[in-house]
Backbone bond lengths (Angstrom), bond angles and torsions (degrees), N, CA, C in turn:
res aa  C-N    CA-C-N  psi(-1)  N-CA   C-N-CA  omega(-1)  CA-C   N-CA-C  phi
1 X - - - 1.443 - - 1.527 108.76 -
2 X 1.597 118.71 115.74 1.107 106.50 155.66 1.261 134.76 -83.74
3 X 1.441 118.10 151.10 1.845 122.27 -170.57 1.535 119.63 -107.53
4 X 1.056 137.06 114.11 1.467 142.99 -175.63 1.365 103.68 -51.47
5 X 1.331 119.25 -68.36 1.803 113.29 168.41 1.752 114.87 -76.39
6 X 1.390 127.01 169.39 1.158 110.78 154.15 1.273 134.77 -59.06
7 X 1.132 132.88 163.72 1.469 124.24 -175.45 1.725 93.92 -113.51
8 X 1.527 88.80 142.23 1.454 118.92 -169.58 1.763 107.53 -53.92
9 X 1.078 118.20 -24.06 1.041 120.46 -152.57 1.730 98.10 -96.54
10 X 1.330 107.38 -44.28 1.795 121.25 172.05 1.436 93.26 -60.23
11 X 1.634 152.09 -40.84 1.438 150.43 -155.77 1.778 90.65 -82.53
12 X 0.894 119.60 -62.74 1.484 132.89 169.48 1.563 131.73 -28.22
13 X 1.823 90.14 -40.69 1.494 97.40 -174.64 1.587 94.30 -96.71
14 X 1.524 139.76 -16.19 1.018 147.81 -171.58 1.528 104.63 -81.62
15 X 1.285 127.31 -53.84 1.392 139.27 164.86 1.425 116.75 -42.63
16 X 1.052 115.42 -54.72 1.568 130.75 169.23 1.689 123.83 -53.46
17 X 1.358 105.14 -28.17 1.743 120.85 175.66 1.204 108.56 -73.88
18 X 0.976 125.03 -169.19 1.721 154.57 -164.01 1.369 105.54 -177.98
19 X 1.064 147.01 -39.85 1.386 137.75 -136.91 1.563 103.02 -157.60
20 X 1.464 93.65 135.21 1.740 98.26 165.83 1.435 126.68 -142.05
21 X 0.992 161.70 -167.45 1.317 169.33 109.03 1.361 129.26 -38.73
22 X 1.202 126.19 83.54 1.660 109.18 -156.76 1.692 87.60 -123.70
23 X 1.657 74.89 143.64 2.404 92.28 -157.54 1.828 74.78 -129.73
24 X 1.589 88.04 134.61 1.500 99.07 178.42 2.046 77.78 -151.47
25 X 1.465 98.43 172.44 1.416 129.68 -135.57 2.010 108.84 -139.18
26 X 1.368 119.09 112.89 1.105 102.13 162.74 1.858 124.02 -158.66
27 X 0.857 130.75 123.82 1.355 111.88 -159.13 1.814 114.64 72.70
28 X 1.368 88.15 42.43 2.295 86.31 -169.13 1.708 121.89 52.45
29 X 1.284 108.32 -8.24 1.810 110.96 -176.62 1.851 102.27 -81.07
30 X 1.011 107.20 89.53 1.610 101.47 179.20 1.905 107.06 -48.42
31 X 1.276 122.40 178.51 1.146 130.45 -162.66 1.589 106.75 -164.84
32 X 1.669 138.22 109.99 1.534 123.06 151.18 1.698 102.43 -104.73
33 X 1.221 94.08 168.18 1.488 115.05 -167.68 1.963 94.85 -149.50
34 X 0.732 98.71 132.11 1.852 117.27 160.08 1.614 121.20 -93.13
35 X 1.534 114.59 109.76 1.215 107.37 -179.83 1.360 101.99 -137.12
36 X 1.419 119.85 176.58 1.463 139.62 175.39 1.300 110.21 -102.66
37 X 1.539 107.91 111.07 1.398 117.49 179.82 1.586 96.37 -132.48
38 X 1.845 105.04 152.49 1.325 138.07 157.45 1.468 114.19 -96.59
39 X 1.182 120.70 138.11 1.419 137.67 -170.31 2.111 115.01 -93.69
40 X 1.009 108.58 103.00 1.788 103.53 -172.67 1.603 111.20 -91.82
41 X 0.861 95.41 74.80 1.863 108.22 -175.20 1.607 91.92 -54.55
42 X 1.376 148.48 2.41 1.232 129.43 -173.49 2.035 92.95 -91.97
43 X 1.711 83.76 -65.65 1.975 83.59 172.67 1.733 115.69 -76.66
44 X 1.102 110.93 -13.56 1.608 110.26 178.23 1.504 96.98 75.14
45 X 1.196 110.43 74.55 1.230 108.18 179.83 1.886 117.12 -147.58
46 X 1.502 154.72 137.13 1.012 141.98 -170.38 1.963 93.88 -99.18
47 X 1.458 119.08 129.90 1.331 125.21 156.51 1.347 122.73 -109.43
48 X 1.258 114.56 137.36 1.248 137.01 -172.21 1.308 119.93 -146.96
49 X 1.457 121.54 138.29 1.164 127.92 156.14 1.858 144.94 -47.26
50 X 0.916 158.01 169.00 1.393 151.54 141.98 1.407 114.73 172.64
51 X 1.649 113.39 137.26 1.436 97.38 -169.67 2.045 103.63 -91.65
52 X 1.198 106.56 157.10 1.575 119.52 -168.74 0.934 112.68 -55.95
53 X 1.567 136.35 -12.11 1.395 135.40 157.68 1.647 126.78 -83.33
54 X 1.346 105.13 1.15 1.844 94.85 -178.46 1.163 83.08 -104.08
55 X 1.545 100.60 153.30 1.456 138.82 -172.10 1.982 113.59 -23.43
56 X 1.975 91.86 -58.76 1.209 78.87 173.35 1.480 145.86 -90.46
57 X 1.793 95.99 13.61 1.147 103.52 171.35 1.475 133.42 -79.86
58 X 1.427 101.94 -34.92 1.552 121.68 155.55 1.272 105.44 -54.64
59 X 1.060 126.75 -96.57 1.678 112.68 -170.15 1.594 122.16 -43.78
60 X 1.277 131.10 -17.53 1.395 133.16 166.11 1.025 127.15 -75.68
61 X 2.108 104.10 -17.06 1.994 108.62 151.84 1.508 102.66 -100.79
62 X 1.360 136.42 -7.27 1.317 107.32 154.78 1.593 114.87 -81.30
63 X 1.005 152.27 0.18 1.501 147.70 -114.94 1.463 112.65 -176.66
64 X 1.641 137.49 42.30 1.461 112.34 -152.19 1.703 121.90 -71.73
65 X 1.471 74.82 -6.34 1.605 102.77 174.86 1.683 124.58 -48.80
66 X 1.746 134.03 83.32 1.072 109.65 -132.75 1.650 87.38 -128.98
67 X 1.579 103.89 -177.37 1.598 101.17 172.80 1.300 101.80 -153.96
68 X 1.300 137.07 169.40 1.548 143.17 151.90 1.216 119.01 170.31
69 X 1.288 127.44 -178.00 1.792 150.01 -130.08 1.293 121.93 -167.73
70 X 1.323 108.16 112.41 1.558 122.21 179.83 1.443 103.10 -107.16
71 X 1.162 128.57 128.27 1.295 159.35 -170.16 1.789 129.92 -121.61
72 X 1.007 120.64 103.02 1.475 129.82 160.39 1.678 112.47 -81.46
73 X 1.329 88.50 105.00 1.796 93.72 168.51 1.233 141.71 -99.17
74 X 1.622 114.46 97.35 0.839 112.54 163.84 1.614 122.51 -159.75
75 X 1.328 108.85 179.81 1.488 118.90 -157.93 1.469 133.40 -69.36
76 X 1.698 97.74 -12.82 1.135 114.50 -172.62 1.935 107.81 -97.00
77 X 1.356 119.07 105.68 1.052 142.55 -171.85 1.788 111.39 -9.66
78 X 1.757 88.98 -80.83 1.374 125.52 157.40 1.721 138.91 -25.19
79 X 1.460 87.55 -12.96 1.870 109.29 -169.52 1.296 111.05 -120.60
80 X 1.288 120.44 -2.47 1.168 128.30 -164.71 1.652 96.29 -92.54
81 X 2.139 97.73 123.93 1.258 88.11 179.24 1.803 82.27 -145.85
82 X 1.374 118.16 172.51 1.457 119.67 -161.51 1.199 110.38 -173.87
83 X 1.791 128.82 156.77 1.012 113.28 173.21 2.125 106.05 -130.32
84 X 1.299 112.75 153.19 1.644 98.49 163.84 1.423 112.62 -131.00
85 X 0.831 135.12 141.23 1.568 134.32 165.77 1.403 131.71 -145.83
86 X 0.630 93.06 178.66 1.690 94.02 -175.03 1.590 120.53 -137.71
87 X 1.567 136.91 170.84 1.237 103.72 -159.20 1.778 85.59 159.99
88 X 1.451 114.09 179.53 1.275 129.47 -138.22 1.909 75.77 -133.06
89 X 1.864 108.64 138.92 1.254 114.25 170.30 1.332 97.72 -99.04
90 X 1.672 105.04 164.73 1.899 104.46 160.21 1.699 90.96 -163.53
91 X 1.184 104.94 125.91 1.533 117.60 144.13 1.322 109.99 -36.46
92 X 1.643 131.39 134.06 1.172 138.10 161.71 2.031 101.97 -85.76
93 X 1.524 88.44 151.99 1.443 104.04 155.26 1.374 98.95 -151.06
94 X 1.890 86.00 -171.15 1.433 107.22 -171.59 1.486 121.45 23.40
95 X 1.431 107.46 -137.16 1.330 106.62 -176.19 1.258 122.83 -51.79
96 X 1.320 130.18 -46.56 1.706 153.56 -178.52 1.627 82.83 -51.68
97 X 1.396 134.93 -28.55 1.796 133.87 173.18 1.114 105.48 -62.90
98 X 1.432 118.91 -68.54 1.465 138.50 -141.29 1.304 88.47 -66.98
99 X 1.489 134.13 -75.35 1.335 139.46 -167.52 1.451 125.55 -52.91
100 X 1.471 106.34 -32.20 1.580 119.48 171.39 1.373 114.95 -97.67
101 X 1.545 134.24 2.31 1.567 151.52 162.42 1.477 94.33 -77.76
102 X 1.453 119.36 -42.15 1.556 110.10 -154.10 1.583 105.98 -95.90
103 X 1.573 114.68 -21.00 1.713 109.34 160.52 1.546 122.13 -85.56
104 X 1.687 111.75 1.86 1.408 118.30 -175.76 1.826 93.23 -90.81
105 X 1.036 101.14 -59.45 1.934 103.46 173.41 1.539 114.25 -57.24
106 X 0.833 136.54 -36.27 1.356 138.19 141.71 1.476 110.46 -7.19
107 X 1.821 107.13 -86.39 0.940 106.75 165.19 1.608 147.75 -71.59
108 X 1.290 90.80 2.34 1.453 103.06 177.27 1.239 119.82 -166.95
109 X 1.308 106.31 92.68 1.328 136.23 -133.56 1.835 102.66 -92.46
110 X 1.337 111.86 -32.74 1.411 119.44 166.61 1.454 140.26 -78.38
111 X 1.678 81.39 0.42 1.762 102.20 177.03 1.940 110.39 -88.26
112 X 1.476 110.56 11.40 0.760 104.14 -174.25 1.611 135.57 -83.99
113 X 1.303 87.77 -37.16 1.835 95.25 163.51 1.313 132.69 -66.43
114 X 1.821 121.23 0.91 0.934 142.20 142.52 1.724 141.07 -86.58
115 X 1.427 98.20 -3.26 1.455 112.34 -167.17 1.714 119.12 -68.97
116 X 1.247 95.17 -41.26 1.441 117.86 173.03 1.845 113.14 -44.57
117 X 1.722 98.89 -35.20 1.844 79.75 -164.65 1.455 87.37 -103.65
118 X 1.337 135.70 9.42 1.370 115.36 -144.72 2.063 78.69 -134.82
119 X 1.851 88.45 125.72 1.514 108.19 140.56 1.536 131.74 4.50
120 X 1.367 142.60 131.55 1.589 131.87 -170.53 1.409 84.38 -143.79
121 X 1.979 130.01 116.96 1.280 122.59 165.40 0.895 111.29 -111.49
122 X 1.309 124.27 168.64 1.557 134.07 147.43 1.510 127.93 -121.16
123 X 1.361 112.94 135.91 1.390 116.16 163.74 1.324 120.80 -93.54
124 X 1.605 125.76 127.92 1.096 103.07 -175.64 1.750 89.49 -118.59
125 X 1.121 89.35 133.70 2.057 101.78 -166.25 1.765 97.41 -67.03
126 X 1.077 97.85 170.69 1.483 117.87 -177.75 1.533 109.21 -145.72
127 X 1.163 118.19 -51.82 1.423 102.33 148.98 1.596 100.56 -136.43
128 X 2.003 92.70 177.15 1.330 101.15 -162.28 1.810 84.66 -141.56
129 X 1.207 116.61 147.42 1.360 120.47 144.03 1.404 123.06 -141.55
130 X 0.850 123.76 142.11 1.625 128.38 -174.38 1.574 107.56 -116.77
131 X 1.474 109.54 128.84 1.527 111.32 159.90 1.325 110.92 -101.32
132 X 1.162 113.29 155.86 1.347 130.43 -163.64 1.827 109.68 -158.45
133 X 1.120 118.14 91.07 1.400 124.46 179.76 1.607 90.85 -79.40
134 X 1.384 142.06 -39.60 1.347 98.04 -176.60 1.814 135.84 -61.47
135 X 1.344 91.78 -4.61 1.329 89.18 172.64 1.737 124.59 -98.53
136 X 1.103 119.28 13.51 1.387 159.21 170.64 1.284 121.20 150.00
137 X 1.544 129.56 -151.85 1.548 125.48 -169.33 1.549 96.81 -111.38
138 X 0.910 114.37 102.52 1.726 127.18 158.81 1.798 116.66 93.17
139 X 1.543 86.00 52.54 1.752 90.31 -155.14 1.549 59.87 -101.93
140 X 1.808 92.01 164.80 1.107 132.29 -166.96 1.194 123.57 -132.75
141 X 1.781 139.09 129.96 1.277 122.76 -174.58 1.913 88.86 -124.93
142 X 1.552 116.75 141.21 1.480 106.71 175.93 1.588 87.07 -144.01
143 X 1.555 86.84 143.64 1.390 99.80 178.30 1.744 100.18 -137.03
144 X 1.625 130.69 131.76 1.308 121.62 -149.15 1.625 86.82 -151.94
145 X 1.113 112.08 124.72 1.477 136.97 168.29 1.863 111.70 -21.77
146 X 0.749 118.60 156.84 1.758 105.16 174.90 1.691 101.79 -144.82
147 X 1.192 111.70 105.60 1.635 101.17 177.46 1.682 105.72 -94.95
148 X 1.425 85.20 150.19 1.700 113.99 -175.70 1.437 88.10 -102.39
149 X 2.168 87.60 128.19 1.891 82.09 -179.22 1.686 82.38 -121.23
């Protein structure tokens, strides 16, 4: 089922994370990377750190074209809930920094004595789907961007 707004329940499981998998693309050599991201339910957007020389930072300014996967691990069938999406990168500046630096330290509050030299991104998703077995086994929630042409 797709959803016109996000569904509360995908904002929830996004809020609740720290960490994702972010697979970016260049020259056909796929690429994942593990990073620490905060979720901005105001712009709907995932922020994260990385400096412009690791792998996926280079290909995420050649490439804005992006993808990745948030994951709850564990063993019990039934509990298994997750998210993947995909979505457009951008370097923050200026202000679009300041405001999205100050809910990233928020959440991660020890990243701060490093914040200054290091990169501020955003993903802004395009689509999203979330599995969620607690609501049966392999049910699905997708929520997917809609452009006005």
């Amino acid at each position: 089922m797709i959803m016109e707004t996000i569904d509360k329940r995908i904002i929830r499981l996004l809020k609740r994370h720290h960490i994702f998998t972010l697979a970016t693309s260049c020259h056909d050599k796929p690429w994942c990377a593990t990073c620490f991201f905060v979720y901005d339910e105001k712009n709907n957007q995932l922020l994260f750190t990385t400096e412009k020389d690791t792998r996926h930072g280079i290909e995420g300014m050649a490439n804005s074209s992006v993808a990745g996967a948030i994951a709850l691990e564990t063993r019990v069938i039934g509990k298994i809930q997750g998210i993947q999406f995909s979505g457009d990168l951008v370097e923050l500046t200026d202000e679009d920094y300041k405001a999205s630096m100050k809910l990233y330290l928020k959440r991660f509050p020890y990243a701060a004595p490093f914040i200054n030299s290091t990169p501020l991104w955003k993903i802004e998703p395009t689509y999203l789907k979330m599995t969620d077995n607690l609501l049966g086994f392999g049910k699905k929630i997708i929520w997917e961007k809609h452009i006005n042409i």
